[in-house]
Structure formats: structure tokens, C-alpha cells
N, C-alpha and C positions, 0 to 999 in steps of 0.2 A: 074059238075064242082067242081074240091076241091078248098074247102076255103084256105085262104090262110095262113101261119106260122106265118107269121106276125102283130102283130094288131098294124096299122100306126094309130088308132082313140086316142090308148092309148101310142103309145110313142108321138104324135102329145100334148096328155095332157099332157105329164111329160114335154115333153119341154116347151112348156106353162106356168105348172108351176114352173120350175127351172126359169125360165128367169122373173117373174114374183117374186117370192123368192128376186132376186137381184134387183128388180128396174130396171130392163131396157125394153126399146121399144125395138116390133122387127124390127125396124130399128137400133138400136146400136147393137142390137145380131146379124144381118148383117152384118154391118161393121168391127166386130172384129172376127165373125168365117169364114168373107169371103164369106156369099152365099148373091143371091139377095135379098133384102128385101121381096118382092113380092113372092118367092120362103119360107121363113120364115113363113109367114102365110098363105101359102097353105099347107105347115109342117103340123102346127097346128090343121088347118083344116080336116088333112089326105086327101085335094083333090088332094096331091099327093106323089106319093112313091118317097122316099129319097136313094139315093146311099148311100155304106158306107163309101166311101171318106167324103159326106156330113154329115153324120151322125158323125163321126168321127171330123169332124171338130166344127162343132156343141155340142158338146161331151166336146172337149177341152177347147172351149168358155164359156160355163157355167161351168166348172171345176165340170165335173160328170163323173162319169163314164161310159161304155157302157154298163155294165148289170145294171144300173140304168135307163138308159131311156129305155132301150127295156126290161123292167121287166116283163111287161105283155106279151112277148111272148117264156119267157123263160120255157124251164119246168124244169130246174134246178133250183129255186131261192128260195131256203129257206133261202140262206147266207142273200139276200136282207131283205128278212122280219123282220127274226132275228133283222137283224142292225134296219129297220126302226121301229120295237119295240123297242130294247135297247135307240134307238134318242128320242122317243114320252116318254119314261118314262124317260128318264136321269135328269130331273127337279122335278120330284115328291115326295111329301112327303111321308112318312111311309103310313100314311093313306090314301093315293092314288095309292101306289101298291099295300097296300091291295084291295082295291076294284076295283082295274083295273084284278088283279088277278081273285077275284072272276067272273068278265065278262067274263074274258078272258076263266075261266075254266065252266061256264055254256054257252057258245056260243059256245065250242068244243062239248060238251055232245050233243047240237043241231044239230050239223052239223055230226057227227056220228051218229045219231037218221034218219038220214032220207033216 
């Protein structure tokens, strides 16, 4: 059996966490992207696959994009990382790029090492 392209475990957690990000139940992210509540956290859960109307709609509602939630199933997303580096470091001081730097370039040397 092939696995499957899509990992619903991991866009189930982005949505999770975008909605979560804003303060809302998923009952208000229900109501204003449109799907059932009950439907919302089975998302979540990945206990079940999501259409892309739904997706879409859902997408809209937390105001993300869609290579944002289905990031983990992209194999193009270097754009995504880029950006979520460039967000995680956009508050830091000098001396917190420098040493986000240095992690950042002995965690590549790792991951090339092996």
C-alpha cells in the first residue's frame, strides 16, 4: 500500500495551531470558515481527510495561506522556512542572530554528517 502525499497529522497541527495563535475555539473557526464544529476537530485530529473546498475555506478563516498549512506535505517549501526563519528571528537582538547563527550553522554541518 503507498503511503499517502499528504500528512493530514501535520496540517491537522498547523491548523490547530494557527487557530490557537488567534484565540479562537474550534467552534468559532466553524462558524466563520463554514465547516461543522465536530468536522474542525476531527481536522485536528487527522481522524479525517479534508477536501480542498474545506481546506480552502479553513485557509481563508484563519487568514493563511495554503502552502502554510499543508507545509509538511510540500516538497517545494523552502519559500515557507525561509519566511518562518526570517518571523522567528525578526525581534532579535545582534547577539541573538549571532548565536541563532552559530546553531543554525552547526545543526546543518549535522545533518550533512550523517
Amino acid at each position: 500500500m503507498e503511503k499517502s502525499l499528504i500528512d493530514y497529522d501535520s496540517i491537522g497541527l498547523r491548523i490547530r495551531e494557527y487557530r490557537k495563535k488567534k484565540g479562537w475555539t474550534q467552534a468559532y473557526l466553524a462558524e466563520i470558515s463554514g465547516v461543522e464544529p465536530s468536522n474542525i476537530s476531527h481536522i485536528e485530529r487527522a481522524a479525517t481527510k479534508l477536501s480542498l473546498p474545506t481546506l480552502i475555506s479553513i485557509a481563508n478563516a484563519l487568514d493563511a495561506s495554503l502552502d502554510e498549512i499543508v507545509y509538511g506535505s510540500l516538497t517545494k517549501n523552502a519559500h515557507i522556512s525561509n519566511r518562518m526563519i526570517s518571523d522567528l528571528t525578526s525581534d532579535c537582538s545582534p547577539a541573538e542572530l549571532r548565536a541563532m547563527a552559530e546553531i543554525l550553522s552547526t545543526t546543518k554541518k549535522i545533518l550533512r554528517n550523517k
